[in-house]
N, C-alpha and C positions, 0 to 999 in steps of 0.2 A: 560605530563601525560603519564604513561606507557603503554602503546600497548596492555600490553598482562599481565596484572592484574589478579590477581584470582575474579572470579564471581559466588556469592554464592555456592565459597568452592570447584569450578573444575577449572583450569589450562587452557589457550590456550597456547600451545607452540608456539615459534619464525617462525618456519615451520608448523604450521598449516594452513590450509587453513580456519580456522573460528580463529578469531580472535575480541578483545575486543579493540572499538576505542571507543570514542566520542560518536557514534552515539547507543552505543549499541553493541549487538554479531556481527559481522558483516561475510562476504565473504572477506577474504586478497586482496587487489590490487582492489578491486570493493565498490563502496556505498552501496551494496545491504544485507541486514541487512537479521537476521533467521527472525527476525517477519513478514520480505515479503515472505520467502518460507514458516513460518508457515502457514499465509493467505491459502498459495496453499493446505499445507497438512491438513488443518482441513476442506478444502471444499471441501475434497478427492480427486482433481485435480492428477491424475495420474505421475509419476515420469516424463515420457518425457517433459509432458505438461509444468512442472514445469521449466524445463531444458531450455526449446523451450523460455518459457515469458521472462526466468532471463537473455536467453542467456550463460546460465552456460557449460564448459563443463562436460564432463561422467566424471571426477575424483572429480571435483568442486560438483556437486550433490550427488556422492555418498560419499565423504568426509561429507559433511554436512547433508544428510540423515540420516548419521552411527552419528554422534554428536548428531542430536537430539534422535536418538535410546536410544543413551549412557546415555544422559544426560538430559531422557524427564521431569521430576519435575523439575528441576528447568529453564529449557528453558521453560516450559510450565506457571510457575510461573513468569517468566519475561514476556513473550508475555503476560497473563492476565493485567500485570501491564501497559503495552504500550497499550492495546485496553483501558485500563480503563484510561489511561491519554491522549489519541486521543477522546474518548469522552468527556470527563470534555472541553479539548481547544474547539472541537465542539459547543458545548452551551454555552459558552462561547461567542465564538465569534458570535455564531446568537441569542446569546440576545443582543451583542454589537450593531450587523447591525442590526436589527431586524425594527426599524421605518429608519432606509435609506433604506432598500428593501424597505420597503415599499410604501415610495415617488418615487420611482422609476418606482415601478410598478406603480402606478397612472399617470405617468407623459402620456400626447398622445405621439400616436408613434410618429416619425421621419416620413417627408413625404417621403424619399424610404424605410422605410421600409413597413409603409403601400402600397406601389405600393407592393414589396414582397409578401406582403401577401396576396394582392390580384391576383395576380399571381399565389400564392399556391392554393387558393383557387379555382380557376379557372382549375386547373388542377387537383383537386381532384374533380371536378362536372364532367370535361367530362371522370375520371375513373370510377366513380361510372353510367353514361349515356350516355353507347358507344355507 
């Protein structure tokens, strides 16, 4: 498969730092796909913050900043398409598990974890009755 495909009609060159693998737009030499720094920029998460989670450096963030600047419709057209096929697998798979959660949940605890939890409990009475 070629690297660096055209994707709806813009180019990633061989030296770009966003680059089109398998997984999607991606960050060159990283897993770390635009639909995870879109996440950041549509919850307005400020550029550092972005930089700081992805571990990006300041050329890597602002290379791909400027990318989605450039090229926001159709980054932004693919990123709707990846939230809406992260949903779809979602339901999906919790209608798949849906009655194994739930025999799950029914089953009694484990005897430590019930000790656990009585433990917890015992230390949330004497926060709440110092």
């Amino acid at each position: 498969m070629a690297k660096n495909r055209p994707a709806y009609g813009f180019e990633t060159p061989a030296d770009s730092t966003v680059v089109r693998t398998g997984r999607g737009l991606s960050i060159a030499g990283t897993r770390i796909t635009l639909y995870n720094i879109m996440d950041g920029v549509t919850a307005g998460w400020p550029p550092k913050l972005i930089r700081d989670r992805f571990d990006l450096t300041d050329q890597q963030l602002t290379d791909v900043l400027d990318y989605i600047a450039e090229h926001r419709a159709e980054v932004e057209a693919e990123y709707k398409m990846v939230l809406q096929q992260a949903e779809e697998t979602r339901r999906y798979w919790d209608e798949r598990n849906r009655e194994r959660f739930a025999r799950i949940a029914a089953l009694p605890p484990k005897p430590e974890q019930a000790m656990i939890r009585a433990k917890l409990a015992a230390a949330k009475a004497r926060r709440q009755h110092p």
